[in-house]
ChimeraX commands (.cxc) that place a marker at each C-alpha (Angstrom):
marker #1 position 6.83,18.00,-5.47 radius 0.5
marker #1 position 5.33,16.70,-2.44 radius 0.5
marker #1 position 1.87,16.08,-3.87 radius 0.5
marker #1 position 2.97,14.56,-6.65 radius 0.5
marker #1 position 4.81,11.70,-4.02 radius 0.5
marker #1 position 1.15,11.85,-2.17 radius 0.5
marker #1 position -0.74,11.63,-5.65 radius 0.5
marker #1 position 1.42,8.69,-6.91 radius 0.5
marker #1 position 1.03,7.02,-2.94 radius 0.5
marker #1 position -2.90,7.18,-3.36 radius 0.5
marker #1 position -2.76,6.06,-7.52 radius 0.5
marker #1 position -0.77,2.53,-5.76 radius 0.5
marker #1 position -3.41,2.64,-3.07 radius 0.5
marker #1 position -6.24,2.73,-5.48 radius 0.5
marker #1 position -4.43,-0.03,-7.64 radius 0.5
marker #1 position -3.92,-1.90,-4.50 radius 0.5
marker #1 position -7.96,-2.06,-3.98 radius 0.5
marker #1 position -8.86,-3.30,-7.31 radius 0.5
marker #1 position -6.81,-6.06,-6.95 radius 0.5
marker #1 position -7.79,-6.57,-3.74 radius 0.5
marker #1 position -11.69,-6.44,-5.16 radius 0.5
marker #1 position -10.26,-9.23,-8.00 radius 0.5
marker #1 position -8.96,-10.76,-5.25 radius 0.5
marker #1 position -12.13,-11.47,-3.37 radius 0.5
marker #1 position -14.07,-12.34,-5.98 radius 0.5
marker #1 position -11.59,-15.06,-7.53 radius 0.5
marker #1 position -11.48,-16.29,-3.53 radius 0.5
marker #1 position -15.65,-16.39,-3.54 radius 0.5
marker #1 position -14.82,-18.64,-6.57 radius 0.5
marker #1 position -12.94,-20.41,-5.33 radius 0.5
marker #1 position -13.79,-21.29,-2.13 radius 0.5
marker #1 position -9.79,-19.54,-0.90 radius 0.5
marker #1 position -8.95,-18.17,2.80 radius 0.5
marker #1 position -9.93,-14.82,2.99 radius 0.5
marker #1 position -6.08,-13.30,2.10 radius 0.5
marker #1 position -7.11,-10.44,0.34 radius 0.5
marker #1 position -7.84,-8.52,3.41 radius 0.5
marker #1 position -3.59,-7.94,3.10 radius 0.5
marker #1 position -4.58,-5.90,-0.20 radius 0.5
marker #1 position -6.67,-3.55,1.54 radius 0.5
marker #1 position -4.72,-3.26,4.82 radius 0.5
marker #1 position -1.71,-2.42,2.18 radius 0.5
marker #1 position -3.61,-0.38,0.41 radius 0.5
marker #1 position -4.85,1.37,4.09 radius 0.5
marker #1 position -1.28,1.89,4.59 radius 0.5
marker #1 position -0.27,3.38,1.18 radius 0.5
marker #1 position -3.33,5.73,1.58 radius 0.5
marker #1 position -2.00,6.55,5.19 radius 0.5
marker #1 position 1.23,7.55,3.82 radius 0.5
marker #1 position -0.19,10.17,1.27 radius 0.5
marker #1 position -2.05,11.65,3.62 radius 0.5
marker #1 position 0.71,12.17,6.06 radius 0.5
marker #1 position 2.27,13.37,3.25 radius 0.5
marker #1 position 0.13,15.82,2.14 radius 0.5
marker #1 position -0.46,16.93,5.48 radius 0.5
marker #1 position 2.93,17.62,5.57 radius 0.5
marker #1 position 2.79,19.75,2.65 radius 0.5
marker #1 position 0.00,22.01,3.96 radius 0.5
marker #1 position 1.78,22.37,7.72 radius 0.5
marker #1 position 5.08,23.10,7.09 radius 0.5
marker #1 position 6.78,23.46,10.19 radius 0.5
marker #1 position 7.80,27.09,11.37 radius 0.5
marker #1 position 11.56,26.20,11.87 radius 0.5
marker #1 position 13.17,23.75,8.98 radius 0.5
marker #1 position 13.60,20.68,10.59 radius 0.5
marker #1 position 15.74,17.56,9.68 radius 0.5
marker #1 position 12.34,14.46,9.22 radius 0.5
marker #1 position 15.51,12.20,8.73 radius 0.5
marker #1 position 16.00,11.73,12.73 radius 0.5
marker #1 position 12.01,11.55,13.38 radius 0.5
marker #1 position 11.45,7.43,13.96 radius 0.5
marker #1 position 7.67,8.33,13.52 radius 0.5
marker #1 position 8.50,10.37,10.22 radius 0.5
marker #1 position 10.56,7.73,8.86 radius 0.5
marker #1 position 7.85,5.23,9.50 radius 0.5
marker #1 position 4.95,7.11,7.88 radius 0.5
marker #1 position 7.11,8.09,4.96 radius 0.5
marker #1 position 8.87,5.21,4.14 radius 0.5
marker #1 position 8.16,2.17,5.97 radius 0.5
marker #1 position 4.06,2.25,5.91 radius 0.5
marker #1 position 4.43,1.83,2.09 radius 0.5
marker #1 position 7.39,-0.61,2.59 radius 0.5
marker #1 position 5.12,-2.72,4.44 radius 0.5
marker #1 position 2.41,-2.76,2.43 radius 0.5
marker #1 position 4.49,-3.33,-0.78 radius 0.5
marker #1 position 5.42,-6.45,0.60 radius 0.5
marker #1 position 2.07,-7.43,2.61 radius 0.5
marker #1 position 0.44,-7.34,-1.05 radius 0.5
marker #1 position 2.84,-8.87,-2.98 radius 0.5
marker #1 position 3.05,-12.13,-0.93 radius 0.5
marker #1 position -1.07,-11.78,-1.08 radius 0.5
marker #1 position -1.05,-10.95,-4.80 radius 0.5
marker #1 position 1.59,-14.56,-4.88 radius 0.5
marker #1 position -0.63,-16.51,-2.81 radius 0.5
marker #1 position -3.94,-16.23,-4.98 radius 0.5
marker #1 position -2.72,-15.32,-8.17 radius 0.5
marker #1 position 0.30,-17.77,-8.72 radius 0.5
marker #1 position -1.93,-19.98,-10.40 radius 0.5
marker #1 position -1.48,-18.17,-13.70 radius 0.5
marker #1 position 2.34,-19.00,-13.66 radius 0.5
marker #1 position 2.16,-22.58,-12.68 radius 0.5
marker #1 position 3.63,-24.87,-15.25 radius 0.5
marker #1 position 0.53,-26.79,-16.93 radius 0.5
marker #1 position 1.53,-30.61,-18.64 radius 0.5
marker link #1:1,2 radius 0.2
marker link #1:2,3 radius 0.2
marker link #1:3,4 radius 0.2
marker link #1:4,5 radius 0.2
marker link #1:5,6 radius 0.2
marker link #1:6,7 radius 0.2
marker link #1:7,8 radius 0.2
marker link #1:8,9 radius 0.2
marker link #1:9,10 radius 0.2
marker link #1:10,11 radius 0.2
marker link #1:11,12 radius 0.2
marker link #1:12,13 radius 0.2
marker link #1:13,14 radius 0.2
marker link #1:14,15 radius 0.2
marker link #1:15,16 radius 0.2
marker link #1:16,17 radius 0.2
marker link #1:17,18 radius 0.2
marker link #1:18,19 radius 0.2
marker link #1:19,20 radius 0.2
marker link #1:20,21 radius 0.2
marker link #1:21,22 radius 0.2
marker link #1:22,23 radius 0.2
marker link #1:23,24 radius 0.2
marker link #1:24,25 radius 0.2
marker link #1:25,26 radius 0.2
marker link #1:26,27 radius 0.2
marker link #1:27,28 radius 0.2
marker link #1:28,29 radius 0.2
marker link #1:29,30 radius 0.2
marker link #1:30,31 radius 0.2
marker link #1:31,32 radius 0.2
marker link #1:32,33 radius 0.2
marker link #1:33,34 radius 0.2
marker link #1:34,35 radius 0.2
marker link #1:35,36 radius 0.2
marker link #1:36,37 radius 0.2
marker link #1:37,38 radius 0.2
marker link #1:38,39 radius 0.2
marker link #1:39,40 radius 0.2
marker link #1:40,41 radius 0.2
marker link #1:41,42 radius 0.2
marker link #1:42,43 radius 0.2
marker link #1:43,44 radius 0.2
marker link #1:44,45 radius 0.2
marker link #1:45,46 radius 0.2
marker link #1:46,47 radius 0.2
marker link #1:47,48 radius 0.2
marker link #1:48,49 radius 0.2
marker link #1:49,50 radius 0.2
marker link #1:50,51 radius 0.2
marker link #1:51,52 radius 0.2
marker link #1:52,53 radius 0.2
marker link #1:53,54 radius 0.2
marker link #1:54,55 radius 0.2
marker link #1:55,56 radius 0.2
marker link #1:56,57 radius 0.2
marker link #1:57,58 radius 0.2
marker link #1:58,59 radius 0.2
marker link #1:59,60 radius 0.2
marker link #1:60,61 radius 0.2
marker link #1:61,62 radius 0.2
marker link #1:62,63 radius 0.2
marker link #1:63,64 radius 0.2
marker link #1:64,65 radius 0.2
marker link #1:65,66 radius 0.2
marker link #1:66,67 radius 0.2
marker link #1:67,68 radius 0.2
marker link #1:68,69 radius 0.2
marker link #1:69,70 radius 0.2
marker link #1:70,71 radius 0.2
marker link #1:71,72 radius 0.2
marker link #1:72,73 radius 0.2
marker link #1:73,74 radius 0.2
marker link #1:74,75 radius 0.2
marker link #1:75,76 radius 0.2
marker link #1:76,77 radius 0.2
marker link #1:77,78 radius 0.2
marker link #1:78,79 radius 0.2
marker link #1:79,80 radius 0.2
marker link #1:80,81 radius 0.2
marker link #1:81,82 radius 0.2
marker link #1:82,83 radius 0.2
marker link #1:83,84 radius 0.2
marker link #1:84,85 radius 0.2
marker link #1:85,86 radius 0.2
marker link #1:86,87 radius 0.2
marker link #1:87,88 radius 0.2
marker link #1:88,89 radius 0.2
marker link #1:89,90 radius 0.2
marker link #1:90,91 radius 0.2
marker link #1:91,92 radius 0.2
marker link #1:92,93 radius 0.2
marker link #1:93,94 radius 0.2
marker link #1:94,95 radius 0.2
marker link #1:95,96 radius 0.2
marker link #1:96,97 radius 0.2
marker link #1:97,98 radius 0.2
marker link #1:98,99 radius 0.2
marker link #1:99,100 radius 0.2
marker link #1:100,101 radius 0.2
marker link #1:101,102 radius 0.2
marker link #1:102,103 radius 0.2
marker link #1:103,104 radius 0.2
view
């Protein structure tokens, strides 16, 4: 089960960079601060967080051990892809809320 969790991490990362690609060119257009760099850090951190995962998967420890007490687990796991969650959807608001504003 743990690849699929790692496989589904990388599918968001790769989502992640194609907006993040979008991203820069609708910014080239135009002429927008260069935000989209959050989409790619995100999506850095999303692909961090398979591969911990999948390392995890091919090193199981020796000894079963609890990951729930491990700060640095927890971290990898959960809050690298918590971050970059939200680091690309107040990106993917900034340049793309255009298509929601209210036109008269």
């Amino acid at each position: 089960m743990t690849w699929l969790a790692a496989l589904g991490m990388a599918g968001v990362g790769v989502l992640l960079l194609v907006l993040g690609l979008l991203s820069r060119r609708l910014g080239e257009v135009t002429r927008a601060s260069a935000y989209y760099i959050g989409l790619f850090v995100a999506a850095l951190l999303f692909f961090i967080s398979a591969g911990v995962r999948l390392w995890h998967w091919f090193n199981p420890p020796l000894q079963p051990v609890d990951l729930t007490h491990d700060v640095i687990w927890i971290l990898l796991y959960h809050g690298a892809p918590a971050l970059g969650l939200t680091l690309a959807v107040v990106v993917a608001w900034r340049y793309w809320s255009w298509l929601l504003a209210e036109r008269d």
